[in-house]
PAPA-527588 format. One record per residue (C-alpha): residue number from 1; residue in one letter; x, y, z. Coordinates in steps of 0.25 Angstrom, whole numbers. Each point is the difference from the previous one (the first is absolute). Example, Ala and Ser with C-alpha at 12.3 -4.5 7.8 and 13.67 -1.06 7.14 Angstrom:
1,A,49,-18,31
2,S,6,14,-2
END
This chain:
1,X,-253,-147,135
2,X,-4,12,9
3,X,7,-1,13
4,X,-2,14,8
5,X,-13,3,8
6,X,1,11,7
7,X,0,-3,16
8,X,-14,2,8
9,X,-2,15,5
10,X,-9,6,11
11,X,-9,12,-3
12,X,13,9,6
13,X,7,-7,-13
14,X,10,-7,9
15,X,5,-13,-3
16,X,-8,-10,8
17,X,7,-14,5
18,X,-4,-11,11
19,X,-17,-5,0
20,X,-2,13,-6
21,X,7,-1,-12
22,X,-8,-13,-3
23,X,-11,3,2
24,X,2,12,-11
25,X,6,-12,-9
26,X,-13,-8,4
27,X,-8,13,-5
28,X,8,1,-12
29,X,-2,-14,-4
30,X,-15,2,1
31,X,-7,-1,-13
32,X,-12,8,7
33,X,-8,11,-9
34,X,5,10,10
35,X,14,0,-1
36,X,8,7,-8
37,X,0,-6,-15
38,X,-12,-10,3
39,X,-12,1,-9
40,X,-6,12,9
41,X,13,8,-1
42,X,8,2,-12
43,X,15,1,0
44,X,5,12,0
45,X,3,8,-13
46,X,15,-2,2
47,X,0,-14,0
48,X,-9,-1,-11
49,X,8,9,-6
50,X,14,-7,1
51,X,-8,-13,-2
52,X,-4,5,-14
53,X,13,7,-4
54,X,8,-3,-13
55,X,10,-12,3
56,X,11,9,-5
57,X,-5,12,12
58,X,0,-10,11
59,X,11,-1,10
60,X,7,-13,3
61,X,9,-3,13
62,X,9,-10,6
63,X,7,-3,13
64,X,12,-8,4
65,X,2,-1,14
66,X,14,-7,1
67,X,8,-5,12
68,X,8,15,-2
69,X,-9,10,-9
70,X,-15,2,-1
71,X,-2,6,-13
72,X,-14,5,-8
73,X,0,4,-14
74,X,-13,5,-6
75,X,-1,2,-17
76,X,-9,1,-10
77,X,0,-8,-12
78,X,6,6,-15
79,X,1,-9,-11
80,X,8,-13,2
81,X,6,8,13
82,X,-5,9,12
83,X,4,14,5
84,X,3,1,13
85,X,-9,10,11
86,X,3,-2,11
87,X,12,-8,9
88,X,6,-3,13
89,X,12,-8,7
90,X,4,0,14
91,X,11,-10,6
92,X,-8,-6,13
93,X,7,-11,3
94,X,-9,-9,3
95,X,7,-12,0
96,X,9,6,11
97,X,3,-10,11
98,X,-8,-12,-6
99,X,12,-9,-4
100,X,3,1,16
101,X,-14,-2,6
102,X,-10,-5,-12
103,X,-8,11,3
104,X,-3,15,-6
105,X,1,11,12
106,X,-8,9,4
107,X,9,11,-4
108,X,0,-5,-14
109,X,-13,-3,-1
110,X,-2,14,3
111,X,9,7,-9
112,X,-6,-8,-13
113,X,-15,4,6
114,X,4,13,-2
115,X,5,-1,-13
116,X,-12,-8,-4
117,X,-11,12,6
118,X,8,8,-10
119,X,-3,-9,-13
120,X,-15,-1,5
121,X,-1,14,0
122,X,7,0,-14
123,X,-10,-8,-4
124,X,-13,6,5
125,X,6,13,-7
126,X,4,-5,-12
127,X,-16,-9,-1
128,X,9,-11,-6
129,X,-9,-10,-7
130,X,7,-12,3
131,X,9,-5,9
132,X,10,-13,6
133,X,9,0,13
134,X,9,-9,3
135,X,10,-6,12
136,X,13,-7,-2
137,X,10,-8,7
138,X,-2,8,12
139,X,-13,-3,2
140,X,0,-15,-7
141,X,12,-5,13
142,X,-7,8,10
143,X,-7,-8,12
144,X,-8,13,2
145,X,-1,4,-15
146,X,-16,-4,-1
147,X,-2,9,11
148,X,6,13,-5
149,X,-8,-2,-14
150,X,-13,-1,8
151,X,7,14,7
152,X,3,6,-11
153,X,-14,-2,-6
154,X,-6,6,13
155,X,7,13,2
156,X,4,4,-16
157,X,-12,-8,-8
158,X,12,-8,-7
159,X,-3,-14,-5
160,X,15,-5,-1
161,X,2,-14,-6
162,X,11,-8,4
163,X,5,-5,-13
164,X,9,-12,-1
165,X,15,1,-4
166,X,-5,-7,-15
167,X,-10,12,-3
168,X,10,10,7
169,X,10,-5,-13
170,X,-12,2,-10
171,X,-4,11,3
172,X,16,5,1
173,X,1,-7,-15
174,X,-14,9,-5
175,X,6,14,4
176,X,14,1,-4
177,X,1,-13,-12
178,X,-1,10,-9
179,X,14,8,3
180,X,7,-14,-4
181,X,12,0,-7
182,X,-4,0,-16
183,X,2,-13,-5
184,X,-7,-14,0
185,X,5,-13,9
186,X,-2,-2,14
187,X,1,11,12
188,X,1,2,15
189,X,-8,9,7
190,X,3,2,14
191,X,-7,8,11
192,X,9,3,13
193,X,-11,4,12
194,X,2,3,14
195,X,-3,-14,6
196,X,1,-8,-14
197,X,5,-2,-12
198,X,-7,-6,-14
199,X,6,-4,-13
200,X,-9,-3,-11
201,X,7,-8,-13
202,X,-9,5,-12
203,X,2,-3,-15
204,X,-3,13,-8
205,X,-11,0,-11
206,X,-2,11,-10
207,X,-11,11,4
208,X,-4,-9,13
209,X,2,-2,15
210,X,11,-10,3
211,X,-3,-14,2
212,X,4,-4,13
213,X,8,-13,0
214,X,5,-1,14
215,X,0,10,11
216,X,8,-2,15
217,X,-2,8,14
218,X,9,2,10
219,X,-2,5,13
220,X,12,12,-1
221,X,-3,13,-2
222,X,6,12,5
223,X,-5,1,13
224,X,-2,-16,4
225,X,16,-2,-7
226,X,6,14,9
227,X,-9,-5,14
228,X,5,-15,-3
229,X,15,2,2
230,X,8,5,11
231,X,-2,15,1
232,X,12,8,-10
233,X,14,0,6
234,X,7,11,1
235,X,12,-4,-7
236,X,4,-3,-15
237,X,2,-13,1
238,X,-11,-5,9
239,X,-10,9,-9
240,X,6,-10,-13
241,X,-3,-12,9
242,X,-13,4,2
243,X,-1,5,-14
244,X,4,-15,-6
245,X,-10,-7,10
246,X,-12,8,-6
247,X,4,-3,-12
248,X,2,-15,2
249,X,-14,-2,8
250,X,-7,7,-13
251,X,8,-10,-9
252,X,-3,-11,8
253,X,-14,2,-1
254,X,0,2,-16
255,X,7,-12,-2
256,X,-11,-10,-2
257,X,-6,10,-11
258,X,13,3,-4
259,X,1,-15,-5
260,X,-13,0,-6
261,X,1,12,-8
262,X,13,-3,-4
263,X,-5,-15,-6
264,X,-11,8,-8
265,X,10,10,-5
266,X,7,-10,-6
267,X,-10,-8,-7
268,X,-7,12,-3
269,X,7,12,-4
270,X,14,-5,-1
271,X,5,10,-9
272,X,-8,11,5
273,X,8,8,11
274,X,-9,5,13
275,X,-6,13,2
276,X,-2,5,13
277,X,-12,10,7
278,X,2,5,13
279,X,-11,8,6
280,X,2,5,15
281,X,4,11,8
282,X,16,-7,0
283,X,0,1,-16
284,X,-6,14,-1
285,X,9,5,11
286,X,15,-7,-6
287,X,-5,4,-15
288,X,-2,15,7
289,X,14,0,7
290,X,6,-6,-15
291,X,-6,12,-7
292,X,5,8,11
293,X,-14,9,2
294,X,0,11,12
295,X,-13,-5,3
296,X,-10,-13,-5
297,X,-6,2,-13
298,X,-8,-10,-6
299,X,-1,4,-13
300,X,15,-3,-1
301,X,-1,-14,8
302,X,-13,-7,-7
303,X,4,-8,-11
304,X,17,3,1
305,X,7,-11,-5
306,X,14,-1,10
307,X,14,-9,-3
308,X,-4,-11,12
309,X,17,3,4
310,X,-4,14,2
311,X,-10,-3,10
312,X,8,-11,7
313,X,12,12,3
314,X,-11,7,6
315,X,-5,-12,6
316,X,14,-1,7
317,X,3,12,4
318,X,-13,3,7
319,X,4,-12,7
320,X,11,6,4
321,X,-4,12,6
322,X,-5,4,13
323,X,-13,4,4
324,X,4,15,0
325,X,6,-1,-14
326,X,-12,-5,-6
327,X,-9,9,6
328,X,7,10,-6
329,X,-1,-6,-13
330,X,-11,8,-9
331,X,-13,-9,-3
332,X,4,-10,13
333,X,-1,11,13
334,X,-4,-6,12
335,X,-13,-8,-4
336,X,7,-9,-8
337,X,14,0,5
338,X,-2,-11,9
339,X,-7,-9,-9
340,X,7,2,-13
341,X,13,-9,2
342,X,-11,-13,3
343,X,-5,5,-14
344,X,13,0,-6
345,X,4,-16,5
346,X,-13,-3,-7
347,X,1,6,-13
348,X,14,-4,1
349,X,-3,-16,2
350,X,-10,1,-11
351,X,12,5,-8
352,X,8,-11,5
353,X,-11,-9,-7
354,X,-4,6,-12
355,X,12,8,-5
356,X,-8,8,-9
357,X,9,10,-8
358,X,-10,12,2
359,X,-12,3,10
360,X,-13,6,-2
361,X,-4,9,9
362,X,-13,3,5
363,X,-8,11,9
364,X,-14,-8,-2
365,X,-5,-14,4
366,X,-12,-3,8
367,X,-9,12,0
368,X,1,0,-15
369,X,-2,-14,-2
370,X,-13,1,11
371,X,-3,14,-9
372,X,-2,-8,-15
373,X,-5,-11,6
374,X,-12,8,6
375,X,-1,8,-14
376,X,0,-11,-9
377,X,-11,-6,10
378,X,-6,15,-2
379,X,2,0,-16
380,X,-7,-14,-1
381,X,-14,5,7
382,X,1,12,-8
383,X,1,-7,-13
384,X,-11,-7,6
385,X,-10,9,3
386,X,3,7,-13
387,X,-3,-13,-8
388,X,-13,-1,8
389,X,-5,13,-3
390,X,2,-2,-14
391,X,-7,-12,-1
392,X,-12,7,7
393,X,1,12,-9
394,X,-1,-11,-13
395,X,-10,-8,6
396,X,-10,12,5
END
């Protein structure tokens, strides 16, 4: 689906808002001769241009706005794949304060505008050919949530989509299933977020997307886990206390799916052992402090395959820190330093559960899964189109 229109502007080429900016929309809208595009005016050659273009030239793009990150990735399709052309991520934190007063502030709603202007800019520059935006669980529990979509579409031209947490985990399965561990049976693939956490239980087929058996949602992510306990104690032990209590809210919540998967397992897969897939900024960050990197590198995070004890010592001893030390930690610094421990009791309870010899890790998830979907889509009208020419070309 195309989701970005660029806003209304006035002759000065500022943005227009209020009665004026309907008004433009109201002109947009209208099918007249006399606007631009109608039967008196053609579109102009660029549009007709990118309209006509090669599938493999066009340009593809997908945002996630998430309860911490907003992230855009725009690509181009090549073969089975795509290349990347352009890309963007900024921490906004716009699930800041919610779990306290049900709302998204002002400030945050500011701070991810901001970062959205940027991916609309990235796209009118980049004439990307076909686009989705979409909201999270930020968005999906705010009481005011609706509100900042309808802003976000007013000032930036953005058509943001507020998904639900099941599309959320199949998208999440799409872009990153195919850095599974090798092997066939049953696997876990868990996305930690900023204010949720999904886990999808997929059975493996050859040369295919998953099938999704069961899925689960959980309102704790890094952000919603971190502002829901008391703030971090200042000693050792009150900062394990804490540490444990995370840990057994996450479980707590998992248990229900916990049973369920753990019934299926055993009729279905009982000699299969269970591979688990974590994609989120948790895994990327532990897997980048287990290879010990200077800085982050993705090329040697996505698709590294880590002994799950390995990540609980760095699980623990994160916990264990105080803020100040894990600033100083390369790949954590001050963004994440906060957040990171609420990640660790998460990944840590789904260990607790599932206790996987190895974990996946992946730096993709969404944006990808939003990226094929929108190139298959692409692939298929193209195929199309061809068929119907070649069908007029025998019949004339």
């Amino acid at each position: 689906m195309a989701d970005y229109s660029p806003p209304p502007r006035g002759r000065n080429g500022q943005k227009v808002n209020g009665r004026a900016g309907a008004a433009a929309r109201d002109r947009a809208a209208d099918p007249s001769p006399n606007r631009p595009g109608g039967p008196g005016r053609p579109e102009p050659a660029w549009k007709q241009a990118q309209r006509g273009a090669p599938f493999q030239r066009q340009a593809f793009a997908a945002i996630d706005l998430g309860t911490n990150n907003c992230r855009l990735l725009i690509a181009r399709p090549q073969a089975e794949n795509f290349v990347v052309v352009d890309a963007f991520s900024r921490v906004v934190r716009l699930g800041e304060g919610l779990a306290q007063t049900g709302r998204l502030s002002e400030a945050a709603m500011d701070r991810a505008l901001t970062a959205l202007q940027i991916c609309a800019d990235k796209l009118k520059r980049r004439n990307v050919h076909l686009a989705r935006s979409v909201a999270t669980e930020a968005c999906r529990r705010a009481a005011n949530g609706a509100e900042f979509i309808a802003r976000v579409r007013e000032e930036t031209g953005i058509l943001l989509d507020i998904i639900s947490a099941k599309e959320e985990a199949r998208l999440a399965v799409m872009g990153c299933h195919l850095l599974l561990e090798s092997g066939q049976g049953p696997a876990m693939v868990f996305d930690i977020g900023g204010g949720s956490t999904e886990l999808v239980l997929v059975e493996t087929r050859p040369d295919d997307v998953p099938l999704i058996h069961d899925w689960q949602s959980v309102p704790w992510g890094v952000v919603s886990l971190t502002e829901s306990c008391e703030h971090e104690p200042d000693d050792p032990v009150g900062r394990a206390v804490r540490y444990e209590r995370m840990k057994e809210l996450v479980r707590d919540s998992l248990a229900p799916f916990a049973e369920r998967a753990l019934d299926w397992l055993e009729r279905a897969a009982p000699d299969e052992p269970l591979r688990l897939l974590g994609t989120s900024g948790t895994v990327t960050t532990l897997a980048s402090l287990h290879l010990e990197l200077p800085q982050y590198d993705r090329s040697a995070v996505d698709g590294l395959i880590v002994q799950s004890e390995a990540m609980r010592a760095l699980c623990e001893s994160l916990s264990r820190m105080t803020p100040a030390e894990r600033r100083a930690q390369p790949c954590i610094g001050r963004e994440r330093s906060d957040l990171v421990v609420a990640g660790c009791a998460i990944l840590e309870a789904i260990l607790d559960l599932w206790p996987a010899q190895k974990l996946g890790v992946a730096d993709r998830g969404i944006r990808e899964g939003i990226l094929r979907g929108l190139m298959a889509s692409g692939d298929a009208a193209e195929r199309a189109r061809a068929t119907l020419r070649e069908m007029k070309r025998q019949a004339s």
